[in-house]
C-alpha positions as CSV (number, residue, x, y, z in Angstrom):
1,X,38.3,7.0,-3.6
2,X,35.0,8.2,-2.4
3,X,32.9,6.2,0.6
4,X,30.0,5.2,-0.3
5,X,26.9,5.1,2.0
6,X,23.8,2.7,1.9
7,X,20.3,4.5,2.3
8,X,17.1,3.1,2.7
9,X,14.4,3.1,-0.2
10,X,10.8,3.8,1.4
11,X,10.0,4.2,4.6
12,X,10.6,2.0,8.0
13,X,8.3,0.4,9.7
14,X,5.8,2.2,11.7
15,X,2.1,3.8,11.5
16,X,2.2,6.9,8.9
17,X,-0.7,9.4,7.7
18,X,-0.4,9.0,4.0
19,X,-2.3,10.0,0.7
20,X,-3.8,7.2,-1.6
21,X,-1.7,7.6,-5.2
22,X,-2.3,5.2,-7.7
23,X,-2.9,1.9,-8.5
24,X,-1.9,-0.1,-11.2
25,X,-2.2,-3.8,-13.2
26,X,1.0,-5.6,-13.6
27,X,1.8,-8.9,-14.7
28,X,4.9,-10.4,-12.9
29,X,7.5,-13.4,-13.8
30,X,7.4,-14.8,-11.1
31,X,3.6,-14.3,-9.5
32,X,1.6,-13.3,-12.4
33,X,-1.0,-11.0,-12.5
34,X,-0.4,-8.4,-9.2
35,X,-2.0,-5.0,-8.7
36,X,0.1,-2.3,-6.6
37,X,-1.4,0.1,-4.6
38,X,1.0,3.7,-4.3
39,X,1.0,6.0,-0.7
40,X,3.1,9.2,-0.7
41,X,3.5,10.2,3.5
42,X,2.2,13.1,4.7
43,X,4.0,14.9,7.4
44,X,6.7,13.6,9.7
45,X,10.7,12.8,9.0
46,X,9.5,11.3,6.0
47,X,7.3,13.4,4.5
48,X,6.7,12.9,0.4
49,X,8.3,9.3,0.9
50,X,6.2,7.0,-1.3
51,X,5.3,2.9,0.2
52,X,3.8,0.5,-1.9
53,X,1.8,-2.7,-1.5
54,X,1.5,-5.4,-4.2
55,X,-1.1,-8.3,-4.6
56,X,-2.4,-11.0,-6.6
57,X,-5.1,-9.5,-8.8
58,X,-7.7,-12.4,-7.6
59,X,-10.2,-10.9,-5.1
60,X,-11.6,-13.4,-2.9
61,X,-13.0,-13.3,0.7
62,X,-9.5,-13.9,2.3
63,X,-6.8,-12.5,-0.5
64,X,-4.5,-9.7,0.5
65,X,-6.6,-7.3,-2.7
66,X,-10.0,-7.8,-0.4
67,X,-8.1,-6.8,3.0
68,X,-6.6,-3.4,0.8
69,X,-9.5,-2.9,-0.4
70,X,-11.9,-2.9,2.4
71,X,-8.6,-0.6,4.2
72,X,-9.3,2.1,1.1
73,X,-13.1,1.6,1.5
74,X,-13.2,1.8,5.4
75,X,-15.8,-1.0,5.1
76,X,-15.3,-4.9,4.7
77,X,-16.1,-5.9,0.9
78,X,-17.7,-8.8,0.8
79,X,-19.1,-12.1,-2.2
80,X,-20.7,-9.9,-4.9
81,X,-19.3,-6.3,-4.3
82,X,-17.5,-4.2,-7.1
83,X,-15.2,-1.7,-5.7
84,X,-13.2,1.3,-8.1
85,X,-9.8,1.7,-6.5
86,X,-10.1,5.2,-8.8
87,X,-12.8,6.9,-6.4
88,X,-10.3,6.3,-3.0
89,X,-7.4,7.9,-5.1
90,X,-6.4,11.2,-3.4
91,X,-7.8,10.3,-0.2
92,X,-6.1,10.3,3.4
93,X,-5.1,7.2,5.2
94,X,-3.4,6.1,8.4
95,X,-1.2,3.3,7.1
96,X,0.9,0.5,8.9
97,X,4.4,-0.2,7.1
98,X,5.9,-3.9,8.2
99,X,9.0,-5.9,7.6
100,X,9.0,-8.8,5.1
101,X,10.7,-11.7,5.5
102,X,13.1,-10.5,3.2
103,X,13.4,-7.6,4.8
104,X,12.0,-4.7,2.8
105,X,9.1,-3.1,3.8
106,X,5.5,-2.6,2.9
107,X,1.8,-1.1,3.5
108,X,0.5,-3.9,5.7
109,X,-2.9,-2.3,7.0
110,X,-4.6,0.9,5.9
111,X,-7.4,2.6,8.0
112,X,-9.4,5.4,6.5
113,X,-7.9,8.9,9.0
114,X,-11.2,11.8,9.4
115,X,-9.1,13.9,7.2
């Protein structure tokens, strides 16, 4: 019989340079209505390895979708802005992966990079 070897699925933590994907609208069983945000890594040991980050879909001055979003828009958004996570889409981003508490790992900050 063969061994078989456990791998990792996305990346560890640490600071990566990474490309803005996607985002998308999702409704989950659990939490409801989440929006996920999709980075591919650029350069590095784990180069083309995609990290993800999921939210509620509420945006509010202190919710998790407003701190991602003002990371994608370099700028804090504040009461009253509209932001299109559409025009940020193929742009480049120095993003922080952390641990959860169940011990996968996601995008936890995201800082616009000069390139």
């Amino acid at each position: 019989m063969s061994t078989l070897t456990m791998k990792a699925s996305g990346v560890p933590v640490g600071g990566y340079e990474a490309e803005f994907v996607e985002w998308e609208q999702s409704v989950h069983e659990q939490f409801g209505d989440r929006i996920g945000f999709r980075f591919r890594v650029i350069g590095g040991a784990h180069d083309g390895t995609e990290t993800t980050r999921f939210t509620g879909a509420k945006l509010s001055p202190k919710s998790a979708l407003a701190k991602v979003l003002s990371g994608l828009a370099g700028q804090k958004i504040e009461v009253g802005d509209s932001v299109d996570p559409d025009k940020f889409v193929g742009k480049r981003y120095m993003v922080v992966v952390e641990e959860t508490e169940s011990g996968a790992t996601r995008v936890e900050s995201i800082l616009p990079t000069a390139g």
